[in-house]
C-alpha positions in Angstrom: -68.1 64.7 107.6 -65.8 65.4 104.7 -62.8 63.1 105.9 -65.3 60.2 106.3 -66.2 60.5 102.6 -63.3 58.8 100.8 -63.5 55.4 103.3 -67.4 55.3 101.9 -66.6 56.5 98.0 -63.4 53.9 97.8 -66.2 51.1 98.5 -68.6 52.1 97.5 -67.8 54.3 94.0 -71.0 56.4 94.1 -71.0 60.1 95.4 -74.7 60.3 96.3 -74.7 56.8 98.5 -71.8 57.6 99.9 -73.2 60.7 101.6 -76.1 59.2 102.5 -74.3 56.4 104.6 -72.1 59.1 106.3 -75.4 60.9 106.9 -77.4 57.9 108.6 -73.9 57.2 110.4 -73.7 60.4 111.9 -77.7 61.0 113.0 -77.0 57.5 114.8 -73.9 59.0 116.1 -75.6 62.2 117.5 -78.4 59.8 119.1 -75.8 57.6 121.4 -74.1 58.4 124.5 -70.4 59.1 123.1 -69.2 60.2 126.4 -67.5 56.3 126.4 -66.3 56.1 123.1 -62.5 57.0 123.4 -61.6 57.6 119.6 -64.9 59.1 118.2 -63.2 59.8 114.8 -61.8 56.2 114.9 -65.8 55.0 115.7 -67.2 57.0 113.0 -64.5 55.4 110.3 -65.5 52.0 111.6 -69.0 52.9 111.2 -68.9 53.9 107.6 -66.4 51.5 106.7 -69.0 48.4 107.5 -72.3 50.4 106.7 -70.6 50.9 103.2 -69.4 47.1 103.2 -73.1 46.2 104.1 -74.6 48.7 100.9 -72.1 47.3 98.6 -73.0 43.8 99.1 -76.9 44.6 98.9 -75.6 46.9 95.6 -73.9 43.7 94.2 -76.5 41.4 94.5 -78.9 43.4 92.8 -76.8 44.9 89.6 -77.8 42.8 86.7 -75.0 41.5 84.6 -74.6 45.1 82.5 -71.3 47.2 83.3 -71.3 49.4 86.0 -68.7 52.1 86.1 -67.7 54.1 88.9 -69.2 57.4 89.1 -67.0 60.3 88.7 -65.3 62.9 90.5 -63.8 66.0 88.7 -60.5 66.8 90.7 -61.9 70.2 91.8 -65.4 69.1 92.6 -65.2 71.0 96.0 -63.4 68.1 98.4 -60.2 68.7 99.9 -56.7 68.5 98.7 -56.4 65.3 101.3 -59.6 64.2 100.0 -59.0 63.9 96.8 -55.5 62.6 97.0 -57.3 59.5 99.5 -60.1 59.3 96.8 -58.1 55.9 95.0 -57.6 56.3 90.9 -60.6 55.7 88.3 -59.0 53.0 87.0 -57.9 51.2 90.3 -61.7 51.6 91.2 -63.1 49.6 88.4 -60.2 47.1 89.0 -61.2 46.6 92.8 -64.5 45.4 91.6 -62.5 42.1 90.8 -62.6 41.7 94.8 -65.4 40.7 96.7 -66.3 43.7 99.7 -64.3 42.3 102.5 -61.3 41.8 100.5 -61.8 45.4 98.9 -62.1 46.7 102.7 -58.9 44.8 103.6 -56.8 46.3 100.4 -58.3 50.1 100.9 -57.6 49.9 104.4 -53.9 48.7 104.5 -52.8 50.2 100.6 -54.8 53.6 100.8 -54.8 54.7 104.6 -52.1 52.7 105.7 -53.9 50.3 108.7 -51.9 47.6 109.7 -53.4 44.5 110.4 -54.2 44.8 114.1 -56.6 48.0 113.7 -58.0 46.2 110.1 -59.1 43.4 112.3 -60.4 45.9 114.7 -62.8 47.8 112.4 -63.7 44.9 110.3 -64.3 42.4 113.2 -61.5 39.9 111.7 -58.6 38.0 113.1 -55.2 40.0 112.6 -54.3 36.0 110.2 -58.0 36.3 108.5 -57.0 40.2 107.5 -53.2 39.2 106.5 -55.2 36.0 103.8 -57.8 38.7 102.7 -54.6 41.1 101.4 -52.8 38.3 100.0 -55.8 37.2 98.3 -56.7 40.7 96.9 -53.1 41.4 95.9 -53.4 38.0 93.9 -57.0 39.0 92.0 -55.3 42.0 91.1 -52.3 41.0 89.4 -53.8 38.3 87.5 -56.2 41.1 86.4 -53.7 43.5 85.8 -50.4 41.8 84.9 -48.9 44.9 83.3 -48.3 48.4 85.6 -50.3 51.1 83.6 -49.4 54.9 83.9 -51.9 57.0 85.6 -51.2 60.0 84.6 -53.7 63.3 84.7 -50.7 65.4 82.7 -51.9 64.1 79.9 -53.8 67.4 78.2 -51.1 67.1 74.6 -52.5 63.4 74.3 -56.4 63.7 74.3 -55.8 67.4 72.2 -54.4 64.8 69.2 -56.8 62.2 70.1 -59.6 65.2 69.7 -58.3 66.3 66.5 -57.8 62.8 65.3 -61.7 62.0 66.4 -62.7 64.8 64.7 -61.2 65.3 61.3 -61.5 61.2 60.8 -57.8 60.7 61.2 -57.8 56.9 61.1 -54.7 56.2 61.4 -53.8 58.9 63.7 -56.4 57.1 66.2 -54.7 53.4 65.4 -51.1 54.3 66.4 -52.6 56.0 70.2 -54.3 52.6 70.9 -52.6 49.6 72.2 -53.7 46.0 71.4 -55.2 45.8 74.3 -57.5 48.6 74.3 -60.7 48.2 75.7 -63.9 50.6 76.0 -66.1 49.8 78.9 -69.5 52.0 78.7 -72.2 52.5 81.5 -75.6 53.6 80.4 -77.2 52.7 83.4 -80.8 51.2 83.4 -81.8 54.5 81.0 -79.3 54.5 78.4 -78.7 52.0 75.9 -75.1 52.1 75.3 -74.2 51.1 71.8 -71.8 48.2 73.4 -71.3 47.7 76.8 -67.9 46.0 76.3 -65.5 46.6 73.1 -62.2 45.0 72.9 -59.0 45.0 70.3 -57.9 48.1 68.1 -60.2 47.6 65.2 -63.5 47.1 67.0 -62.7 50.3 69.1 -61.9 51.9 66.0 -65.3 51.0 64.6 -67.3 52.5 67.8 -65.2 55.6 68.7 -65.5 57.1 65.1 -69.3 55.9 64.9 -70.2 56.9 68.2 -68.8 60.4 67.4 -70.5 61.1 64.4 -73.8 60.1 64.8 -74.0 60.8 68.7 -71.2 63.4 69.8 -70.1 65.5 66.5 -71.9 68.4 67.8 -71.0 68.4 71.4 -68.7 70.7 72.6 -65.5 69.0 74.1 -63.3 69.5 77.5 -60.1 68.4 78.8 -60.3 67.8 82.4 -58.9 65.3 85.5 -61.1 62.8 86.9 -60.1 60.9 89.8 -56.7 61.7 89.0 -56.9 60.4 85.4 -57.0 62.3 82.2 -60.8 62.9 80.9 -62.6 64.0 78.0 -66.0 65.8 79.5 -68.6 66.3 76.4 -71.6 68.8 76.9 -74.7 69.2 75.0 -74.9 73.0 75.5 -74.6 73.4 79.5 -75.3 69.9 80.1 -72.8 67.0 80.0 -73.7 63.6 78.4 -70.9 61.2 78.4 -67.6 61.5 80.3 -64.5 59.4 79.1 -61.7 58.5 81.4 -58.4 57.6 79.7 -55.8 55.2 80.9 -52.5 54.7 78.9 -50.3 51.9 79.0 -46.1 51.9 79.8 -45.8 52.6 75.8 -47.8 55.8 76.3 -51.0 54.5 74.1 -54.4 54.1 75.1 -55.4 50.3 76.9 -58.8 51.5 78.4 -61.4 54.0 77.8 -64.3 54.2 81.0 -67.3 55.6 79.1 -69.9 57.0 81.4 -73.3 58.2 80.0 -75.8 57.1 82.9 -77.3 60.5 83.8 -77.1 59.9 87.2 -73.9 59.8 87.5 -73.1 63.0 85.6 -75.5 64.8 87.8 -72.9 66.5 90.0 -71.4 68.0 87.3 
């Protein structure tokens, strides 16, 4: 079961629906005769790779037009070593949501588990030309949406210690000269939280929230450094409990272009 899970999470970006597809994959596995299926592991990929497709299409059509981040998975969370190196970066994740599921299936397939186009057609039920246009057509959604390489770095524990400090102490300036121009903060409240913006672009305006968020929301929480999905994170906890989870990305210059804010309760649950 565990080696099925990062085919369903790269689609799908939720821990809890991911684990419920493998499931209902897997009781319909153990109800078939499997004695003719040659490559059961190869079956059961297939399987979850199209009953993940189908979820995230019903998923898509019913999210209303608020942000939706990916929920998060703390690096030692309990998978694997090969697990968590196949389980795709936070910030590629929100970037394949550019892509509509077929084309995301396509890209995770070839890019992340290294299919080439004969078994792609295979599991998706494409023609090997039909799989080679869906890649070329991803590839192009992504530059255009990501014309600049970002690092993704989770060695980044010196950084967020200043950017703490900074946060803290009302260092202003301190907090300007980490952010790029581009900076953007992208927060998830899910349908129970009321996130104070949704979308906040450009140094000054992210300025303005980080530094109000902080002090009249998060000046009391206790704060830790951690990796998610291989990305620097700032974890804050209201006693045992944590409410919002940031995931940093930094630019080739080393300052900060986008900040994933997540403070849907759901999806801090497994922590």
């Amino acid at each position: 079961m565990k080696n099925l899970f990062p085919y369903a999470y790269n689609i799908l970006g939720n821990i809890a629906d991911s684990q419920d597809v493998i499931q209902d994959v897997l009781i319909k596995f153990n109800e078939i005769e499997t004695t003719s299926i040659s490559n059961q592991n190869a079956y059961l990929i297939k399987s979850v790779i199209n009953q993940a497709i189908n979820l995230k299409k019903k998923s898509d059509r019913e999210r209303s037009h608020r942000i939706s981040l990916p929920e998060p998975i703390i690096n030692n969370h309990g998978e694997s070593k090969i697990e968590i190196e196949e389980i795709l970066s936070y910030s590629m994740l929100v970037l394949l949501d550019v892509l509509n599921t077929k084309e995301r299936a396509v890209f995770l397939l070839k890019e992340t588990f290294d299919y080439n186009h004969e078994e792609i057609a295979n599991v998706l039920a494409l023609s090997v030309e039909n799989s080679r246009q869906l890649l070329t057509r991803a590839k192009k959604k992504l530059k255009q949406n990501r014309p600049k390489l970002a690092i993704i770095s989770a060695k980044e524990t010196g950084y967020l210690e200043k950017y703490i400090t900074a946060i803290r102490t009302g260092d202003v300036k301190t907090l300007e000269q980490m952010l790029s121009e581009e900076v953007r903060v992208l927060a998830d409240g899910g349908t129970k939280i009321n996130v104070v913006a949704q979308l906040t672009s450009g140094i000054e305006e992210t300025l303005k929230l980080i530094t109000y968020v902080f002090e009249y929301y998060q000046k009391g929480f206790d704060i830790k450094i951690d990796t998610i999905n291989h990305q620097p994170a700032l974890l804050f906890y209201e006693g045992s409990q944590l409410m919002n989870c940031q995931i940093f990305e930094l630019n080739q210059k080393g300052r900060i272009i986008n900040i994933f804010s997540v403070v849907d309760p759901e999806k801090l649950m497994p922590f």
